[in-house]
C-alpha positions in Angstrom: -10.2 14.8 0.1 -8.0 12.2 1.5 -5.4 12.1 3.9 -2.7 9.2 4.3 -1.1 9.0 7.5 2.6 6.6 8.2 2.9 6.2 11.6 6.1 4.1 13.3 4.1 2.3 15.6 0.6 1.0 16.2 -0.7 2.8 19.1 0.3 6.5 17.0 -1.1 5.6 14.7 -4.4 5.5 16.5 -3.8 8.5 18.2 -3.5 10.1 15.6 -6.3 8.6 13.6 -8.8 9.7 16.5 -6.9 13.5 16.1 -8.5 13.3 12.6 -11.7 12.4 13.6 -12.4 15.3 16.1 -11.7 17.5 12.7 -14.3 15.7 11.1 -12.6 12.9 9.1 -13.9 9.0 8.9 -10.4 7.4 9.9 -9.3 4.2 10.0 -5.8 1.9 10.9 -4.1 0.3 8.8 -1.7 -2.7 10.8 -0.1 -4.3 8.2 2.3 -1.7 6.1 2.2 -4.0 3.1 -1.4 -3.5 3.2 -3.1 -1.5 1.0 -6.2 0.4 1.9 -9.7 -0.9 0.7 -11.9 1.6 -0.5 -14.5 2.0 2.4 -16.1 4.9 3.7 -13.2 6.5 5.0 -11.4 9.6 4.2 -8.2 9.2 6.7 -5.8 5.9 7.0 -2.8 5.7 9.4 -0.7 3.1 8.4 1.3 1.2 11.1 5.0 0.4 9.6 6.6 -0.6 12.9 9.5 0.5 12.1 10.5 3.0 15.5 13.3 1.0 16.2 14.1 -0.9 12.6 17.3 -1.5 10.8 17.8 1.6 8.1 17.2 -0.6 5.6 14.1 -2.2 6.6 12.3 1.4 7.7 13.4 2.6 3.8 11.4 -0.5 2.6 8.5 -0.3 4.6 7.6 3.6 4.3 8.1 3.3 0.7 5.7 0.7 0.6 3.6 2.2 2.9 3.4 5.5 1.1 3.1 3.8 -2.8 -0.1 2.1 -0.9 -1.1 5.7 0.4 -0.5 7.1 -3.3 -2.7 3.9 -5.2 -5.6 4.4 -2.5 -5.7 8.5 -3.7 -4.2 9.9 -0.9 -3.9 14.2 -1.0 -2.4 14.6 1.8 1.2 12.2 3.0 1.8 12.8 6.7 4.2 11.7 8.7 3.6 10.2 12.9 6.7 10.4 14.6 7.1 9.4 18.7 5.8 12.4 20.7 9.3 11.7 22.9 11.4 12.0 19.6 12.9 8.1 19.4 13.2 6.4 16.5 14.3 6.8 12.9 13.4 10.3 12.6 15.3 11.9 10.0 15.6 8.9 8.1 12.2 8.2 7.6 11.2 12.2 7.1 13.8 11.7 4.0 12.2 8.6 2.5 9.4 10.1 2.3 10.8 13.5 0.8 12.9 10.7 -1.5 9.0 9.6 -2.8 7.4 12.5 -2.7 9.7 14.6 -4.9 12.0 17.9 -4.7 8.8 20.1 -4.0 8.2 18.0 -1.1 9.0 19.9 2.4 9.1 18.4 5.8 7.6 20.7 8.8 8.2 19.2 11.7 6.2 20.4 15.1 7.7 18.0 18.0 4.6 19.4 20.6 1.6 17.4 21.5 0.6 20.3 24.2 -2.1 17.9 25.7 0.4 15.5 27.1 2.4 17.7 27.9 5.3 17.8 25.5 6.3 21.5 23.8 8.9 23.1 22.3 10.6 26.2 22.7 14.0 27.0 21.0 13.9 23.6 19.5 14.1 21.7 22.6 11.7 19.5 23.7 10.1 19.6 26.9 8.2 17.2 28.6 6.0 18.3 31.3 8.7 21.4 31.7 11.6 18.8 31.6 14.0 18.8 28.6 12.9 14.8 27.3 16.8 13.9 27.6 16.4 14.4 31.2 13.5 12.1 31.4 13.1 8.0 31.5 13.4 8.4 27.8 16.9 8.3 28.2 17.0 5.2 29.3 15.4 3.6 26.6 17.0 0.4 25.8 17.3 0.8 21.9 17.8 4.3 21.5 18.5 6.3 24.4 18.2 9.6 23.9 21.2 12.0 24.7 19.8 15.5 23.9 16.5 17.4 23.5 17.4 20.2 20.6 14.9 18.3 17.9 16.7 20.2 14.8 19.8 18.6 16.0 18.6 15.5 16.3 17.3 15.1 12.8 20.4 16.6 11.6 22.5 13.3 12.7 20.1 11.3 10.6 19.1 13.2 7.6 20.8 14.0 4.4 18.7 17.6 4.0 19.5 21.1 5.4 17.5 21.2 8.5 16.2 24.8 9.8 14.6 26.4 12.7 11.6 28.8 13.5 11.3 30.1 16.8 8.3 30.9 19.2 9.3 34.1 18.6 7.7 33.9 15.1 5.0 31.2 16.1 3.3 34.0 18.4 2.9 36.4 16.1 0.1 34.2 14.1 -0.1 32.5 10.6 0.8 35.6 8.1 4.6 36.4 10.0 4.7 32.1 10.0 3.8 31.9 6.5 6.2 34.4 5.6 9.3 32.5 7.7 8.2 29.2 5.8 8.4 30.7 2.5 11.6 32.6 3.5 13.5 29.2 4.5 12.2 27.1 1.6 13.8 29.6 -1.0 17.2 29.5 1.5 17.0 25.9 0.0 15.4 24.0 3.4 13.7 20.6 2.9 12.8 20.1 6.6 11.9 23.3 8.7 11.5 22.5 12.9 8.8 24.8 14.1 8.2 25.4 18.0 4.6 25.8 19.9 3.4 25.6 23.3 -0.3 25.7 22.4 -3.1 24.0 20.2 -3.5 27.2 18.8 0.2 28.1 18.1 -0.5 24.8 16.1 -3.2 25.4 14.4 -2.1 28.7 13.2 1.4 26.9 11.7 -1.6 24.8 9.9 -3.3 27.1 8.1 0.2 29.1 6.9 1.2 25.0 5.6 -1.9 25.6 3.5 -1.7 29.0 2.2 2.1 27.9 0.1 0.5 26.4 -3.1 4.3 25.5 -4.5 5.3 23.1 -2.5 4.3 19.8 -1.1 4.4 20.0 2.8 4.2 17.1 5.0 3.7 17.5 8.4 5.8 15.5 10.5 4.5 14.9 14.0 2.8 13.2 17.2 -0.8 14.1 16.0 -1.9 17.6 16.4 -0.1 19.5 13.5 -1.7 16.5 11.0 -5.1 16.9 12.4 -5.3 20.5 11.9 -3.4 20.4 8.5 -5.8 18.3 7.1 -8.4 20.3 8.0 -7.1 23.2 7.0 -5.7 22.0 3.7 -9.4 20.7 3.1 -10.9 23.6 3.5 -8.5 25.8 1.3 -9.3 23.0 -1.5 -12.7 23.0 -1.5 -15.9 25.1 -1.2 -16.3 25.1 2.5 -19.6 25.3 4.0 -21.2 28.2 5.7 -21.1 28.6 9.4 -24.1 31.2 11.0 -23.5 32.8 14.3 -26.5 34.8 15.7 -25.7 36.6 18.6 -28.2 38.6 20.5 -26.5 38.6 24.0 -25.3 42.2 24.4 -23.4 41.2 27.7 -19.5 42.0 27.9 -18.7 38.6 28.4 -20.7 38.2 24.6 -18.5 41.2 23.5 -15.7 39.7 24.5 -16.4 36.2 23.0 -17.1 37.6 19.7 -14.2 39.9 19.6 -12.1 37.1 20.4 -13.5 35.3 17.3 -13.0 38.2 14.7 -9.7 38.3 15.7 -8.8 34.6 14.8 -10.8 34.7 11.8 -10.8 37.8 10.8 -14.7 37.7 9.8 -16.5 41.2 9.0 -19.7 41.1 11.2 -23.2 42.2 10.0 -24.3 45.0 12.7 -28.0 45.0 13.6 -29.7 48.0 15.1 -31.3 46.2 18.5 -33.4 49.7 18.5 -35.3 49.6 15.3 -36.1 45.8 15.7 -37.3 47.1 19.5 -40.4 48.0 17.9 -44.1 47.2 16.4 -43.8 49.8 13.6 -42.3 49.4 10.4 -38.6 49.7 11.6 -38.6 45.7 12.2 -39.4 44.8 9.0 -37.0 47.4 7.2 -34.0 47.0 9.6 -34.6 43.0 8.6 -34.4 43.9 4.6 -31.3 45.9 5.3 -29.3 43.3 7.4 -30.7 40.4 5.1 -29.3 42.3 2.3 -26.0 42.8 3.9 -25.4 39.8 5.3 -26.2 38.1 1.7 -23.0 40.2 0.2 -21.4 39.2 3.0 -21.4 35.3 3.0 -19.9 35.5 -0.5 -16.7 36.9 1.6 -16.5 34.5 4.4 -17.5 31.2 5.9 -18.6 33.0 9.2 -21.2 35.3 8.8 -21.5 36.7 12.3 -25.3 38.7 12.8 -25.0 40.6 15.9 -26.7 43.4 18.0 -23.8 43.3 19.9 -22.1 46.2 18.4 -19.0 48.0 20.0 -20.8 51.4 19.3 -24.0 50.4 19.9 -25.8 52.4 22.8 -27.3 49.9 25.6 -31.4 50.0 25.1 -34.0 51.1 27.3 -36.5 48.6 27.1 -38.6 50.6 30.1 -38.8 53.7 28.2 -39.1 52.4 24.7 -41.9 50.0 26.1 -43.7 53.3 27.4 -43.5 55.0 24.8 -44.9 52.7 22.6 -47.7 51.2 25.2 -46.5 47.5 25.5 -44.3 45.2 27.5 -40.8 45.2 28.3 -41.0 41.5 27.4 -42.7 41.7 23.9 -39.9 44.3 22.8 -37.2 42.1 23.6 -38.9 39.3 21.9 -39.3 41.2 18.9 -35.4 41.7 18.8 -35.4 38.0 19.4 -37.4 37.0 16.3 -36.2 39.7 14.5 -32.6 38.2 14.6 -34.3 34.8 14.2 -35.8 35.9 11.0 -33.0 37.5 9.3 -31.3 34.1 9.9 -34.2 32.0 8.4 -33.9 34.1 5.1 -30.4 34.4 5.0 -30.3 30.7 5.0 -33.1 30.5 2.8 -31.5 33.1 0.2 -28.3 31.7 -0.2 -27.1 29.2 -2.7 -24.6 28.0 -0.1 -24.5 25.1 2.0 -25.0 25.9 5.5 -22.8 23.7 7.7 -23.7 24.5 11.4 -25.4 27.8 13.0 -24.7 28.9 16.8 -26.7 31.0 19.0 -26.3 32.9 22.2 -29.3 33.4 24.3 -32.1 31.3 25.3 -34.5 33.7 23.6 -32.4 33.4 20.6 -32.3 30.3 20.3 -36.2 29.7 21.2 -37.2 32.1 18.4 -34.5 30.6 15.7 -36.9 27.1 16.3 -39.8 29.2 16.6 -39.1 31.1 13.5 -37.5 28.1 11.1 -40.4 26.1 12.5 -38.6 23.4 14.2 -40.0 20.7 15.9 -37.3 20.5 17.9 -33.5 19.7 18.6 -31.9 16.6 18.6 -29.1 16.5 20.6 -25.7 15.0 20.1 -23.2 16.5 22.4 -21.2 19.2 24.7 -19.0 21.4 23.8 -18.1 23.0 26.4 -19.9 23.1 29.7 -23.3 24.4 29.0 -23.3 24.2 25.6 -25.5 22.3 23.9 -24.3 20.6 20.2 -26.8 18.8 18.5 -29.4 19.5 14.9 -32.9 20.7 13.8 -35.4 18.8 13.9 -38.0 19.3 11.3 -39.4 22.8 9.5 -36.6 25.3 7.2 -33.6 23.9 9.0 -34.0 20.3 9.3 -30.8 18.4 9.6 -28.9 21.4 9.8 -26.1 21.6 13.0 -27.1 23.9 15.8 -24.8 24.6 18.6 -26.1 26.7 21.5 -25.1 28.6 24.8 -26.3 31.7 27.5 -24.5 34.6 27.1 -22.9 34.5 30.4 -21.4 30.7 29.6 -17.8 30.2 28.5 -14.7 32.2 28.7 -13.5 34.8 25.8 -12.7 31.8 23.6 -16.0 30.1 24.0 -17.6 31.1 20.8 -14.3 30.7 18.8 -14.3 26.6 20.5 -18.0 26.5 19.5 -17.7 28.0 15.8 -14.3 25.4 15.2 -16.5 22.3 16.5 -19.0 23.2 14.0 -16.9 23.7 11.3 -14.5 20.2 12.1 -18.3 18.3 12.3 -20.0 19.9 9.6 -22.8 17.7 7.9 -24.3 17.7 3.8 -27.2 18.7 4.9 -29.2 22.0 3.7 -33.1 21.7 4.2 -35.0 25.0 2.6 -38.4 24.3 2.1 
């Protein structure tokens, strides 16, 4: 899957670029817009037409050279850079590329870059809580800006009806979005102006962009809405690989990290009885065959199969008194809950005939008996996530090669695991080791 990128100047084009590759893309600049991409071992190009502050003319001839280069080189996905302050040739270089792309082609156009600062709510621009007409941007010497109401300022320079969806619809997630984008495409809209105040207000406009098979949509933007659109459309156009999150924390900072993470993917976690795994009888083995069975019916349905004790209607254990009645340690009963999740992992990574793109795991003695367990030499470690979590891959044994992100289960904030799960799946690897 590639994506082509036309940026109006050089350095957003590299912002932009480097947007990609946190989602996992091999990007590269292109700064000549007569130039047309080599094959490499990229999947991204941003291609620098200069044209912020060109003559009409001059921008029509250089994005249309710039996107036939894009087409030739394979490109799947056309986006469109525009200035994170709004200047330039904005609505005349969202409708050359319309011009190009064809009357299925739609424009969506998300003005925020939350990270510097920049929103928008109502249509208007802010930057750092200032309206952007009210800042030095007005003084720019070749095209001052006059007001910050981003519909209205593609208006004055496009030839297509130009519409506007409100936070009000943003906030409610990517099925009410979806349903406003459909809704203004059929009123006949070739360029819709979306506001967000968040990454994730972004992201979730992303993944509506994919679901609308009819159309052509191009996002039109400082860098965010691209990265996330690519990712997104990539993943709704090809098999995705499978992410693993083994969670054996029963803390309420766990149950509210992983109820945090249903709700933004909606997955369908696979319950395990932390009781019958507590246990040297045959419950471990045949609360193992149950879950492994489940959770193999499962990963046909998502791409995050969730294996949890931590189960809002599960009672809270007495290890004392189970480890009484049954004449052993505390210790060795919480370590069989430990391997017992570690095991049902091994197989269910085994068993399936999908690729396995990353696994994450709360707890320390989670973690220790997944190695333990997959018989891994080791980690190899790559990166943080987040504070105190650990990104990195196997090292050796069933899982070799395979992405493993780790944390306690008193690290993070609610949206920890949800962060975690999205790094895996923007750096997943070809790599699937069952031996």
């Amino acid at each position: 899957m590639k994506v082509g990128v036309i940026a109006d100047d050089l350095t957003g084009a590299n912002a932009t670029g480097v947007k990609l590759i946190k989602q996992g893309f091999e990007a590269a600049t292109m700064v000549y817009y007569d130039q047309e991409p080599a094959s490499g071992s990229y999947n991204a190009v941003c291609i620098d037409t200069d044209s912020r502050y060109a003559r009409k003319e001059v921008s029509e001839m250089r994005i249309k050279t710039a996107l036939n280069n894009l087409q030739r080189w394979g490109a799947d996905v056309i986006c469109k850079r525009i200035d994170s302050t709004v200047r330039g040739n904005i609505g005349i270089e969202i409708d050359n590329v319309l011009q190009e792309l064809g009357n299925q082609a739609i424009a969506i156009v998300v003005a925020s870059f939350p990270e510097s600062g920049r929103i928008t709510s109502g249509g208007y621009l802010l930057v750092n809580g200032v309206p952007v007409q009210a800042t030095d941007v007005a003084k720019d010497p070749v095209t001052p800006l006059t007001e910050s109401y981003v519909p209205s300022i593609i208006r004055k320079q496009s030839e297509y009806p130009v519409a506007h969806i409100g936070l009000e619809t943003v906030l409610q997630g990517k099925e009410t979005i979806l349903q406003d984008l459909k809704k203004s495409i059929q009123e006949g809209n070739r360029i819709l102006v979306l506001d967000a105040v968040t990454d994730e207000e972004i992201e979730d406009i992303a993944h509506a962009m994919a679901l609308i098979e009819d159309f052509r949509l191009v996002p039109v933007d400082p860098g965010p809405l691209t990265a996330y659109y690519a990712k997104a459309y990539t993943s709704q156009h090809t098999q995705s690989k499978k992410i693993i999150v083994t969670v054996g924390s029963v803390t309420s900072l766990s149950a509210q990290q992983l109820t945090y993470l249903i709700d933004k993917t909606n997955a369908n976690p696979v319950y395990v009885d932390a009781e019958k795994l507590a246990s040297l009888s045959d419950s471990w083995e045949t609360e193992i065959e149950r879950v492994v069975k489940v959770a193999l019916e499962e990963i046909h349905q998502q791409d995050i199969l969730i294996i949890t004790t931590n189960s809002p209607s599960a009672k809270q254990l007495d290890l004392k008194h189970l480890a009484k009645e049954q004449g052993v340690s505390q210790d060795q009963l919480a370590k069989r809950i430990a391997d017992g999740l570690g095991k049902i992992t091994r197989i269910v990574i085994q068993s399936s005939n999908y690729e396995i793109g990353g696994c994450f795991s709360s707890g320390g003695d989670v973690t220790a008996s997944l190695c333990s367990v997959g018989r891994a030499e080791g980690i190899k470690l790559k990166d943080e996530v987040l504070p105190l979590v650990a990104y990195g891959q196997f090292i050796g044994g069933y899982f070799d090669g395979i992405p493993l992100a780790t944390k306690g289960g008193m690290v993070g904030d609610k949206k920890a695991i949800h962060t975690i799960v999205k790094h895996l799946l923007a750096n997943q690897t070809s790599t699937k080791q069952v031996q």
